[in-house]
PDB file of N, CA, C and O in Angstrom:
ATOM      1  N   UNK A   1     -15.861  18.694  22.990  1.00  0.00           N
ATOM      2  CA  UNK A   1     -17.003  18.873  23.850  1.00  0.00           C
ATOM      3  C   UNK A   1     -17.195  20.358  24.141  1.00  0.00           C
ATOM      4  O   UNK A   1     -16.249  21.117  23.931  1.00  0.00           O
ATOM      5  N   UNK A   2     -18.108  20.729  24.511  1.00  0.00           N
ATOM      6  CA  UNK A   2     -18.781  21.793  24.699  1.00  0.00           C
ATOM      7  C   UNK A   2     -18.554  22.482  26.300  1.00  0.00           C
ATOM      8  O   UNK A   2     -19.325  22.345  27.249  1.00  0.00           O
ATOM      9  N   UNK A   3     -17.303  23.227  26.279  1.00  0.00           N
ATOM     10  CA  UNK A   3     -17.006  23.853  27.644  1.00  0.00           C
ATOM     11  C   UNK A   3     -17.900  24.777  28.295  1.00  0.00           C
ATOM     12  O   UNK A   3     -17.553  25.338  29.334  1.00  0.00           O
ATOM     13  N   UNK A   4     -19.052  24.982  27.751  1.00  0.00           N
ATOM     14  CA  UNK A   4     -20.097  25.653  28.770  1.00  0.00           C
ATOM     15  C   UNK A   4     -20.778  24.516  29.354  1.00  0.00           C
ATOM     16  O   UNK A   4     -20.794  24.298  30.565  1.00  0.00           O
ATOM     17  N   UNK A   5     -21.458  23.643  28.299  1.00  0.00           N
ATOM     18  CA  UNK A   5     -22.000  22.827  29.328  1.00  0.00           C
ATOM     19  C   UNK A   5     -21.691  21.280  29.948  1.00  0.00           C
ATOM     20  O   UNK A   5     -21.463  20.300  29.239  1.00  0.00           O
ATOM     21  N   UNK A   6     -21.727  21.280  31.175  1.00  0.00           N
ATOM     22  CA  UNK A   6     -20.959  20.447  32.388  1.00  0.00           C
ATOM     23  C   UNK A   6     -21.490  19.244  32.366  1.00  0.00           C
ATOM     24  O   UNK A   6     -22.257  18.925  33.274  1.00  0.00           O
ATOM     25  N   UNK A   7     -21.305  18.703  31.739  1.00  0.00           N
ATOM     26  CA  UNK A   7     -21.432  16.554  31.303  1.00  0.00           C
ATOM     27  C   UNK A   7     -20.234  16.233  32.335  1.00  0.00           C
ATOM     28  O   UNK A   7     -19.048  16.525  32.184  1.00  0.00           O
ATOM     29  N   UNK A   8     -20.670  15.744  33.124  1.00  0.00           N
ATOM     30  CA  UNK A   8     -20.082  14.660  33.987  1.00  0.00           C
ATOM     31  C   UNK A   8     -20.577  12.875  33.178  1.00  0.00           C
ATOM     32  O   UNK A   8     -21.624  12.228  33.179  1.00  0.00           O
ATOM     33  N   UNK A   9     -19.013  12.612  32.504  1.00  0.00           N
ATOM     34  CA  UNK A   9     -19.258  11.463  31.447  1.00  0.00           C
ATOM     35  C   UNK A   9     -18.284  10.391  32.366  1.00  0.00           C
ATOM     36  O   UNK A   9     -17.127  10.556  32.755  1.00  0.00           O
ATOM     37  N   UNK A  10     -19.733   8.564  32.670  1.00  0.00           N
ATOM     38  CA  UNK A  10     -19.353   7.608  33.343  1.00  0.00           C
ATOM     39  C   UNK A  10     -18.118   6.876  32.221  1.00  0.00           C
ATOM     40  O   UNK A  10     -18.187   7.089  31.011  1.00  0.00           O
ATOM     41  N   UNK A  11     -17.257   6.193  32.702  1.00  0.00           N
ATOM     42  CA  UNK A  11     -16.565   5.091  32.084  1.00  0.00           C
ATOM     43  C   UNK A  11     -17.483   4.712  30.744  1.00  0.00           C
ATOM     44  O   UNK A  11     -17.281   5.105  29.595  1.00  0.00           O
ATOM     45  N   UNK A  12     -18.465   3.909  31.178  1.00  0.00           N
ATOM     46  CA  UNK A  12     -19.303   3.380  30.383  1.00  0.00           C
ATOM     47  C   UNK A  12     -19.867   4.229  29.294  1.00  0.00           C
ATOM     48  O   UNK A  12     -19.851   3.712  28.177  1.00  0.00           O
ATOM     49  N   UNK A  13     -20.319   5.327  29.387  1.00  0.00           N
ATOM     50  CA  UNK A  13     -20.935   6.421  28.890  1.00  0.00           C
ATOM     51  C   UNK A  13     -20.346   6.359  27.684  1.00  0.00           C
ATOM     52  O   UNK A  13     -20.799   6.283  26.542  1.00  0.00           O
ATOM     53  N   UNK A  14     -18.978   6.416  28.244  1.00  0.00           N
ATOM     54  CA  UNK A  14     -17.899   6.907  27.529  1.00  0.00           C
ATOM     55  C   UNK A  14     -17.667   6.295  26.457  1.00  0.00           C
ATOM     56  O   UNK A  14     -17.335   6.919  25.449  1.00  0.00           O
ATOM     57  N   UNK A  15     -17.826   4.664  26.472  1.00  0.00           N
ATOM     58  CA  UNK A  15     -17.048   3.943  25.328  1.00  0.00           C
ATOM     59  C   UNK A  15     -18.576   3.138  25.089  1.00  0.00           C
ATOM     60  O   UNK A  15     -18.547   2.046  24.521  1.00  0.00           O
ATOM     61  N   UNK A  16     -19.826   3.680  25.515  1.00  0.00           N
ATOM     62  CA  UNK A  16     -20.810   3.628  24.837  1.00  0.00           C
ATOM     63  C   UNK A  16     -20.906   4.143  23.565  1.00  0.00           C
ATOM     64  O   UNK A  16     -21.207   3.621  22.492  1.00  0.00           O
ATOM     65  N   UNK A  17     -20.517   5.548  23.961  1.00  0.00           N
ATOM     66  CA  UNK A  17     -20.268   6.594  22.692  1.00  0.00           C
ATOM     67  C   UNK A  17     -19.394   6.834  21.675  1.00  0.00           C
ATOM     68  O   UNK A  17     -19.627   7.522  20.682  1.00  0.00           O
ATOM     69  N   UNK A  18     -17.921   5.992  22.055  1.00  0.00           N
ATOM     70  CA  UNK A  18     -16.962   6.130  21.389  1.00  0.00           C
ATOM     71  C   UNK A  18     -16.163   6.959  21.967  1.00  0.00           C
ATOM     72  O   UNK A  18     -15.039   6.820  21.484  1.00  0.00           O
ATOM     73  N   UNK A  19     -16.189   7.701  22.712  1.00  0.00           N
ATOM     74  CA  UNK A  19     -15.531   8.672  23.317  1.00  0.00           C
ATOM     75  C   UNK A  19     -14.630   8.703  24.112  1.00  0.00           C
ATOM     76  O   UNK A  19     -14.785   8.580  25.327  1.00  0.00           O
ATOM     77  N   UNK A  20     -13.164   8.937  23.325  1.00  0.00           N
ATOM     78  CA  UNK A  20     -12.065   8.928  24.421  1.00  0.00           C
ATOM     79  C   UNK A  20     -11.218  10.225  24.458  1.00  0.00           C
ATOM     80  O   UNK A  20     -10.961  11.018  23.553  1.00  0.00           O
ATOM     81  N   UNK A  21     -10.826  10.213  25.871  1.00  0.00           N
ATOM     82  CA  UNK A  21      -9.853  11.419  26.596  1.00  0.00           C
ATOM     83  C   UNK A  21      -7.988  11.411  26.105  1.00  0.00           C
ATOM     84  O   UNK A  21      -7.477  10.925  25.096  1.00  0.00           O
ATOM     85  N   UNK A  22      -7.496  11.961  26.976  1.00  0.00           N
ATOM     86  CA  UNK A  22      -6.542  11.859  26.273  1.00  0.00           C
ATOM     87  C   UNK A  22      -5.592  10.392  27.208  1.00  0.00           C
ATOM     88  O   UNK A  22      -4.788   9.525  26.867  1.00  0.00           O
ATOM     89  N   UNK A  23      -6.449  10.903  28.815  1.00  0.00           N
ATOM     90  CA  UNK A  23      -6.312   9.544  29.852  1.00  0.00           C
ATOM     91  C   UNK A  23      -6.432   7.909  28.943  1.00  0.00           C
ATOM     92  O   UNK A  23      -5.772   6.914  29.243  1.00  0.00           O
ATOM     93  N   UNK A  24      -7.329   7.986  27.934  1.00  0.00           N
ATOM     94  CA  UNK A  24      -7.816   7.021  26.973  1.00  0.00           C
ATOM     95  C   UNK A  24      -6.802   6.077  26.681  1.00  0.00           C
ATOM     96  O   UNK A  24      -6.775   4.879  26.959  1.00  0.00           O
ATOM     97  N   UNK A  25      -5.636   7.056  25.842  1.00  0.00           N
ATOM     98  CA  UNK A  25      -4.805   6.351  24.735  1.00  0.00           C
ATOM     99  C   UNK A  25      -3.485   5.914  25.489  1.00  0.00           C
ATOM    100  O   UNK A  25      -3.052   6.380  26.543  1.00  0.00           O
ATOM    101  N   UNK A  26      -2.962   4.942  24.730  1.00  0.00           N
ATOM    102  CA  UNK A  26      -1.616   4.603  25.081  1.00  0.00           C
ATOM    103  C   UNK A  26      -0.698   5.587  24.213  1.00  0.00           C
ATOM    104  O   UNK A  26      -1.083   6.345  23.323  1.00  0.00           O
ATOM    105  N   UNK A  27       1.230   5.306  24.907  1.00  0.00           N
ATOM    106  CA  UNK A  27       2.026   6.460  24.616  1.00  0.00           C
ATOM    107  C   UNK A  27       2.081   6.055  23.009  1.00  0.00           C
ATOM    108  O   UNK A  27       2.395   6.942  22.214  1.00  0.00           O
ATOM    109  N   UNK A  28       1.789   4.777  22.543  1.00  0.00           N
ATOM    110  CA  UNK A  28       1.911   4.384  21.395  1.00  0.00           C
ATOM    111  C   UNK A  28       0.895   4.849  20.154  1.00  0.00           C
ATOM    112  O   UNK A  28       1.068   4.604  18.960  1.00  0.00           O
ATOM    113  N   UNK A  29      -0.316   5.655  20.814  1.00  0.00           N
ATOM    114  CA  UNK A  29      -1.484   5.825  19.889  1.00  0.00           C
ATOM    115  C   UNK A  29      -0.856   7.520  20.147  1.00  0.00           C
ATOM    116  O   UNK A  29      -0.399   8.077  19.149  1.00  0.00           O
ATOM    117  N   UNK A  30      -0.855   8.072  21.108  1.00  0.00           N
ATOM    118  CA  UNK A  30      -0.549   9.499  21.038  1.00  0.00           C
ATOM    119  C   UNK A  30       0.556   9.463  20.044  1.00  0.00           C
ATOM    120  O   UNK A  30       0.218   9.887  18.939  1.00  0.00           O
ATOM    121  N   UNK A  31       1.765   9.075  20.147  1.00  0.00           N
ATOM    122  CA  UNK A  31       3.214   9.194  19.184  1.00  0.00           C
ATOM    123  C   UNK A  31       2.097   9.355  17.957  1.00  0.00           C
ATOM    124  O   UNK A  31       1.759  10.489  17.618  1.00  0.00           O
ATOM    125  N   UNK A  32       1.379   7.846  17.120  1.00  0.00           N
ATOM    126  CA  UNK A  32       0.943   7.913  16.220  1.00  0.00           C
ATOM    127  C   UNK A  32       0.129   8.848  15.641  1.00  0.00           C
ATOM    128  O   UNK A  32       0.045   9.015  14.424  1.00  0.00           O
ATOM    129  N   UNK A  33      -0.715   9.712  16.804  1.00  0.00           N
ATOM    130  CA  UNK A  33      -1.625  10.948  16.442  1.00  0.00           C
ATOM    131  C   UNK A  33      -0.572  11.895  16.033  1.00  0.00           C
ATOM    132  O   UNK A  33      -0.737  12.514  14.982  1.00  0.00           O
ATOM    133  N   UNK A  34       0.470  12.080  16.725  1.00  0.00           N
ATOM    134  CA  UNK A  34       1.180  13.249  16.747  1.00  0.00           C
ATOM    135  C   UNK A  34       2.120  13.346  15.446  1.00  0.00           C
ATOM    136  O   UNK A  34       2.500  14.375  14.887  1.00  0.00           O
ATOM    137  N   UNK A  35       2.372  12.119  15.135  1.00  0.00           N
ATOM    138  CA  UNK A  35       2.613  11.988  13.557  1.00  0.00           C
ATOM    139  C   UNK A  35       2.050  12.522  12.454  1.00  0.00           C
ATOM    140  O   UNK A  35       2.366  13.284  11.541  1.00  0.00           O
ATOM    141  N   UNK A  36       0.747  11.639  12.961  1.00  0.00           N
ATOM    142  CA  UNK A  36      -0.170  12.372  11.628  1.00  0.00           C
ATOM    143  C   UNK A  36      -0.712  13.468  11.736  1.00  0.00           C
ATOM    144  O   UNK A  36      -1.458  13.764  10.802  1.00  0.00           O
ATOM    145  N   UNK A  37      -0.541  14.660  13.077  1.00  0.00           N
ATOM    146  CA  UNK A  37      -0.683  15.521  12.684  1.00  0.00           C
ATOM    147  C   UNK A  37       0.042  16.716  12.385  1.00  0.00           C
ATOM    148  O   UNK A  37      -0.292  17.896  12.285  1.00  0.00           O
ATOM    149  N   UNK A  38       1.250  16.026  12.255  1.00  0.00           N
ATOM    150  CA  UNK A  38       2.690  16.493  11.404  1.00  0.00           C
ATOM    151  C   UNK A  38       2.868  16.527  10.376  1.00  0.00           C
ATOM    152  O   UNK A  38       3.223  17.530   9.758  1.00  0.00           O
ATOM    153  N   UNK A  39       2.650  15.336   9.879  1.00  0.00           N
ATOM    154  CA  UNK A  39       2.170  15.277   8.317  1.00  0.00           C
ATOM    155  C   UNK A  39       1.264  16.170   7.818  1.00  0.00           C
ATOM    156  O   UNK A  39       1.452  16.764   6.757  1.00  0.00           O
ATOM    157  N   UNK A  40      -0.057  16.360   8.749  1.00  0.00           N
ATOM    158  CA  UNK A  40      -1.178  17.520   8.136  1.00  0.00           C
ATOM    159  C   UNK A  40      -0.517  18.682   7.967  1.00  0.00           C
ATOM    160  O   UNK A  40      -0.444  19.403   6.972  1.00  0.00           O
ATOM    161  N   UNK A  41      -0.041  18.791   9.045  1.00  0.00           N
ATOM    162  CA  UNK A  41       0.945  20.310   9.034  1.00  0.00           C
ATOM    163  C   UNK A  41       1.819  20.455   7.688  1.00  0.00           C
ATOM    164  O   UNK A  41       1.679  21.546   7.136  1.00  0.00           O
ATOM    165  N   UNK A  42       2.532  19.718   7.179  1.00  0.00           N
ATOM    166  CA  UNK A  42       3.860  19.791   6.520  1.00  0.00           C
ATOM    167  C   UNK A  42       2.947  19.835   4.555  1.00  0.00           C
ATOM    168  O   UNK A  42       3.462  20.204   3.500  1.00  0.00           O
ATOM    169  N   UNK A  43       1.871  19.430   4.751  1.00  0.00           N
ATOM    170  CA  UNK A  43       1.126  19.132   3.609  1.00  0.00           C
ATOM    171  C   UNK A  43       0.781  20.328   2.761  1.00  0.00           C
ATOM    172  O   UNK A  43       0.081  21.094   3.423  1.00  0.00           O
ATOM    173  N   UNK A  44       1.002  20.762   1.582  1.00  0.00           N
ATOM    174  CA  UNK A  44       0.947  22.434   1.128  1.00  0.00           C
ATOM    175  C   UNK A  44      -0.374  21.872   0.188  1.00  0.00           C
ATOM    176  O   UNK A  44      -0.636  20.707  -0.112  1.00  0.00           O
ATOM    177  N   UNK A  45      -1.017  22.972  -0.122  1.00  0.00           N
ATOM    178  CA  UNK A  45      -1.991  23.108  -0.925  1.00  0.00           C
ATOM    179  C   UNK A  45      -1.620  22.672  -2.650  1.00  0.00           C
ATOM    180  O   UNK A  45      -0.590  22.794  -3.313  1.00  0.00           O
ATOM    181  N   UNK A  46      -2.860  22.172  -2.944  1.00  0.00           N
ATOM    182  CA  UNK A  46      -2.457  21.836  -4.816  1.00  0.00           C
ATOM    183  C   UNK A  46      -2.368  22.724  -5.524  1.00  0.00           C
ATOM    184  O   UNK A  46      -2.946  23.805  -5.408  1.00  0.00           O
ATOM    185  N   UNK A  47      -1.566  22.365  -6.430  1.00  0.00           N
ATOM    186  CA  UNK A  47      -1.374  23.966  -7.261  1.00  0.00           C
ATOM    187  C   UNK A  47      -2.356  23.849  -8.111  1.00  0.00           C
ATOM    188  O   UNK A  47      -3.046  22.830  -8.089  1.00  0.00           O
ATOM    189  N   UNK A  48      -2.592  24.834  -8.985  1.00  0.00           N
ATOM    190  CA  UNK A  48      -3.837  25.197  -9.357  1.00  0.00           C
ATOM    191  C   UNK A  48      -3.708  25.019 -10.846  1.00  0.00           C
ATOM    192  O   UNK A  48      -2.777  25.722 -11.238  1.00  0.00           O
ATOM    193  N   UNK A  49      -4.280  24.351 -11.836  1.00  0.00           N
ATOM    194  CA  UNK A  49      -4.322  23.766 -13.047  1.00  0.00           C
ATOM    195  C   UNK A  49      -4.101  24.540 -13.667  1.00  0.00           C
ATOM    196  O   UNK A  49      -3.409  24.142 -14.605  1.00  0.00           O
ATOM    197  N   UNK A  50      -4.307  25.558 -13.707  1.00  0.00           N
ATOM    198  CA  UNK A  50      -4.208  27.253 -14.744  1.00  0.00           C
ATOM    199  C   UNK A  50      -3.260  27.867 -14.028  1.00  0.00           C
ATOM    200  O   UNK A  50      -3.211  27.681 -12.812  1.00  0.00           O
ATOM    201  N   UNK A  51      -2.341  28.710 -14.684  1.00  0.00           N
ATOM    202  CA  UNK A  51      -1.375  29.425 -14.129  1.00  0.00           C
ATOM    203  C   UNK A  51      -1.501  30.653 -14.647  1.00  0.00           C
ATOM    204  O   UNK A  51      -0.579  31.461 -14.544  1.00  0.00           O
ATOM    205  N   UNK A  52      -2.588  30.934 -15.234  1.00  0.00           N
ATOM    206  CA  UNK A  52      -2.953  32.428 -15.369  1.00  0.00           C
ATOM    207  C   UNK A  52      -3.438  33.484 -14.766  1.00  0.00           C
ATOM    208  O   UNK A  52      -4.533  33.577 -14.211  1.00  0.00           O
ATOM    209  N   UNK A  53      -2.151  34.740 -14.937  1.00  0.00           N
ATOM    210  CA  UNK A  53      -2.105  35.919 -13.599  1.00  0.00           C
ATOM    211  C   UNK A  53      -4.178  35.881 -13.762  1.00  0.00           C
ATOM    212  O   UNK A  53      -4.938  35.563 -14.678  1.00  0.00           O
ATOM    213  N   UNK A  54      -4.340  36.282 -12.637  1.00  0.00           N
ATOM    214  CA  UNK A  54      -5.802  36.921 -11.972  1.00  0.00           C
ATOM    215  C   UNK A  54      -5.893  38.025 -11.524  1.00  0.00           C
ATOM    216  O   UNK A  54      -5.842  38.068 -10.295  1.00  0.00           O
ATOM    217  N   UNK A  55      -6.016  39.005 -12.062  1.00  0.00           N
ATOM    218  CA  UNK A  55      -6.031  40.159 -11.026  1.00  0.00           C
ATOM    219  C   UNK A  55      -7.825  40.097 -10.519  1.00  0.00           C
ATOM    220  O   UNK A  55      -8.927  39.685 -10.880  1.00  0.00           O
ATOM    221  N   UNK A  56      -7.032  40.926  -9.306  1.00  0.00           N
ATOM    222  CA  UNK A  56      -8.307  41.329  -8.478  1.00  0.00           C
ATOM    223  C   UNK A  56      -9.957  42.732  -9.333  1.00  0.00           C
ATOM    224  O   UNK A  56      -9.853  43.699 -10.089  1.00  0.00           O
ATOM    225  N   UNK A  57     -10.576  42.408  -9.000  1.00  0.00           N
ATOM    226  CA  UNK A  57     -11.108  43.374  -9.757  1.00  0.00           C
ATOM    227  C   UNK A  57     -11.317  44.925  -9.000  1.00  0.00           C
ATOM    228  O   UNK A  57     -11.624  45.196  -7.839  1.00  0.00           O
ATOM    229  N   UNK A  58     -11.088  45.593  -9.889  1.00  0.00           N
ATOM    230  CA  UNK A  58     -10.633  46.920  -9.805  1.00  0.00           C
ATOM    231  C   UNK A  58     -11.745  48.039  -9.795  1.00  0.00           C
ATOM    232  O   UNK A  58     -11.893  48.194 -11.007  1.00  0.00           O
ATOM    233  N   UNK A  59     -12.308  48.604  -9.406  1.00  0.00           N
ATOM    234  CA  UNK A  59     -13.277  49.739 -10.331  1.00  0.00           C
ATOM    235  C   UNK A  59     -12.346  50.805 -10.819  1.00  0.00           C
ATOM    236  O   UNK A  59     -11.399  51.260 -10.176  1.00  0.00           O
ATOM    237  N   UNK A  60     -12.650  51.095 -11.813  1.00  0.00           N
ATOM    238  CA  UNK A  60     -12.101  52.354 -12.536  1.00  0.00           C
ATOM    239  C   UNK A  60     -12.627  53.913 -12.690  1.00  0.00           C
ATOM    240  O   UNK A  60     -13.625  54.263 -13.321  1.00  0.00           O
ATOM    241  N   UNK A  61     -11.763  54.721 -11.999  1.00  0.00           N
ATOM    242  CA  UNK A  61     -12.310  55.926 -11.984  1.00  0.00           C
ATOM    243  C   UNK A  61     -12.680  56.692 -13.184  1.00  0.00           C
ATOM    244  O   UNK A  61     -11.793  56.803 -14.031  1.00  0.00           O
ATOM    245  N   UNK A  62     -14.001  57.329 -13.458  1.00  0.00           N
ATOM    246  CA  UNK A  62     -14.011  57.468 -14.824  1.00  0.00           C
ATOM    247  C   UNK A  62     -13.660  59.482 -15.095  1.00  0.00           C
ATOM    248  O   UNK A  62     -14.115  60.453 -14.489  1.00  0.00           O
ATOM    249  N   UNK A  63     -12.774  59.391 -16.147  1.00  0.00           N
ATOM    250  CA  UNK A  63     -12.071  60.584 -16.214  1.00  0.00           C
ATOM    251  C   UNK A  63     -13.123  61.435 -16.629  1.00  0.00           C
ATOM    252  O   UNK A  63     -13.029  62.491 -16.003  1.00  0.00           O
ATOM    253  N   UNK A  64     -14.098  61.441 -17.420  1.00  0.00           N
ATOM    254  CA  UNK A  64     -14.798  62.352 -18.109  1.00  0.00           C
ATOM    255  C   UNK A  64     -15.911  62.693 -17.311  1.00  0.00           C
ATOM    256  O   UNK A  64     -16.873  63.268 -17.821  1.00  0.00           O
ATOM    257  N   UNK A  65     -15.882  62.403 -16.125  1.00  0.00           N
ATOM    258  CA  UNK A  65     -16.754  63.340 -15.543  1.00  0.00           C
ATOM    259  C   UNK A  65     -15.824  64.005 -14.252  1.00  0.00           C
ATOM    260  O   UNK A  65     -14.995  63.297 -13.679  1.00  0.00           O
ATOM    261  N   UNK A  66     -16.016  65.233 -13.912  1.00  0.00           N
ATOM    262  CA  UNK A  66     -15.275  65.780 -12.819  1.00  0.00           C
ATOM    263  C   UNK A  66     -15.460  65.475 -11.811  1.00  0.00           C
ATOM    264  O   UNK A  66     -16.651  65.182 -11.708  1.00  0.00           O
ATOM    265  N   UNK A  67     -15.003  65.368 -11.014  1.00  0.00           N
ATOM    266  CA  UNK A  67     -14.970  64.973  -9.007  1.00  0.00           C
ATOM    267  C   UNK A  67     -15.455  65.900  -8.658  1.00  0.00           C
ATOM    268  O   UNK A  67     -15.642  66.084  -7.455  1.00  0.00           O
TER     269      UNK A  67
END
């Protein structure tokens, strides 16, 4: 939600919208969030199909004319 602006949200409002706090969940749904977002954490990126060096591109100073 949007901490500038001040929604005072009813019960109803609330699970009109789908919208739950953290007051919401049981200790059994938090454990389970907190799992999976352990797992997100622990998860490394795919390696990359090609394993060929890349260099960055370079400009090259050109000798034949003077500075």
């Amino acid at each position: 939600m949007n901490p500038i602006i001040n929604q005072n949200w009813t019960p109803e409002e609330r699970a009109r919208y789908g919208i739950r706090s953290i007051d919401d969940f049981t200790n059994e749904e938090l454990d389970l969030l907190q799992a999976k977002l352990v797992g997100w954490m622990l998860q490394s990126a795919p390696h990359p199909k090609n394993q060929r060096h890349r260099t960055s591109f370079v400009m090259k100073r050109r000798t034949d004319v003077p500075a």
